[in-house]
N, C-alpha and C positions, 0 to 999 in steps of 0.2 A: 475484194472490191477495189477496184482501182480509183475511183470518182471521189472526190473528197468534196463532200459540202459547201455551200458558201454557208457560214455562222451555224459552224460542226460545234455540236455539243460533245463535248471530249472526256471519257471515263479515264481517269485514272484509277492503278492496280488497287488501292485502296478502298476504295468506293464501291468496287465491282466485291473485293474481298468480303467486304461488311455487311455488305445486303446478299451476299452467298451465305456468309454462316447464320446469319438468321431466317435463312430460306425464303426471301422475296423479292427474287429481281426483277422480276416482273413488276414493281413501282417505279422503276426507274426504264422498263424497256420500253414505253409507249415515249420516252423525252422526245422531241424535234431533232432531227438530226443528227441523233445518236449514232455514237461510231467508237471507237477506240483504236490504239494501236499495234502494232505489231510487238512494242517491247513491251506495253503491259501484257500481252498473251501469252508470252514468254514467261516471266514473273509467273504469273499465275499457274502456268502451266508447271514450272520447277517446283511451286508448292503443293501441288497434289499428293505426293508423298508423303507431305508431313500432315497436310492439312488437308485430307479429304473432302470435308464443304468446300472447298478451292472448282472440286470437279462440277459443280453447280454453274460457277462460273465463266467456268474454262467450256462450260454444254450451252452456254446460253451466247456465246463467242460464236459458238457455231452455227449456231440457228438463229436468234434474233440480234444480236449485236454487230455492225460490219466493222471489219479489222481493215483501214484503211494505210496505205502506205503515204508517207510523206510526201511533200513535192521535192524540192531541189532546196528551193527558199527555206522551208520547213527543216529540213534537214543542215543546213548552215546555223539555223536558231538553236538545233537542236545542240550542237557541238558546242556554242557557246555556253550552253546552259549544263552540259555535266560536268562543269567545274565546280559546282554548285550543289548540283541535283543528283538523283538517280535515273538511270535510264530510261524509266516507265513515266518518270513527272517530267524531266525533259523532254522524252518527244512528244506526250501528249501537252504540252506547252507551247510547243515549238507548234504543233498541228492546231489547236485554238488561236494561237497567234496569227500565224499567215491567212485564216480563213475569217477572220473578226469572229472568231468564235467564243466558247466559253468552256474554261475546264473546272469539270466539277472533281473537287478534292476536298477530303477532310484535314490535309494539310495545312498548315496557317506559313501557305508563301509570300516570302516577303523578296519580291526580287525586282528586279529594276531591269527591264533591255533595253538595248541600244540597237536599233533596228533602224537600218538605212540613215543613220544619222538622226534620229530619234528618240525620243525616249517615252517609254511606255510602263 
């Protein structure tokens, strides 16, 4: 999917993981705007191996979840933030971010940007 939302509801790897291994993504695949990114696909994807309920997740990426690519903007937030973060919570941060969107994580982040001379 190339089109990124305006107010993209953003899966991070964890979220997607947790409602894989109790087998019901489907309560979260009907969200508004839903979408994730290319590095939590990734992530997810590398745990297959270990964590076969992973593949739930990694099947529902394909068929109802769109994996959208960053913008440019998106992608500068993102670099700022893996000083911090993981790959899969910065860019889906960085993708919430640019689009006034909302990343749903069971993370408790505490992080502060400074975006365009801002702070958010």
């Amino acid at each position: 999917m190339t089109g990124v939302p305006a107010n993209a509801t953003v899966l991070n790897t964890t979220v997607l993981s947790n409602f894989a291994q109790v087998d019901h993504i489907e309560l979260i695949a009907d969200l508004l705007r839903l979408v994730t990114v290319p590095a939590v696909q990734m992530e997810l994807t590398e745990g297959v191996e270990t964590h076969r309920y992973l593949e739930r997740a990694v099947t529902a990426l394909e068929e109802e979840i769109p994996v959208i690519e960053a913008s440019a903007e998106a992608h500068q937030i993102e670099q700022s933030l893996l000083e911090m973060l993981d790959p899969g919570e910065a860019q889906a941060l960085a993708v919430a971010d640019d689009t006034d969107g909302t990343i749903v994580t069971d993370d408790g982040m505490h992080v502060r940007l400074r975006i365009n001379g801002a702070s958010n």
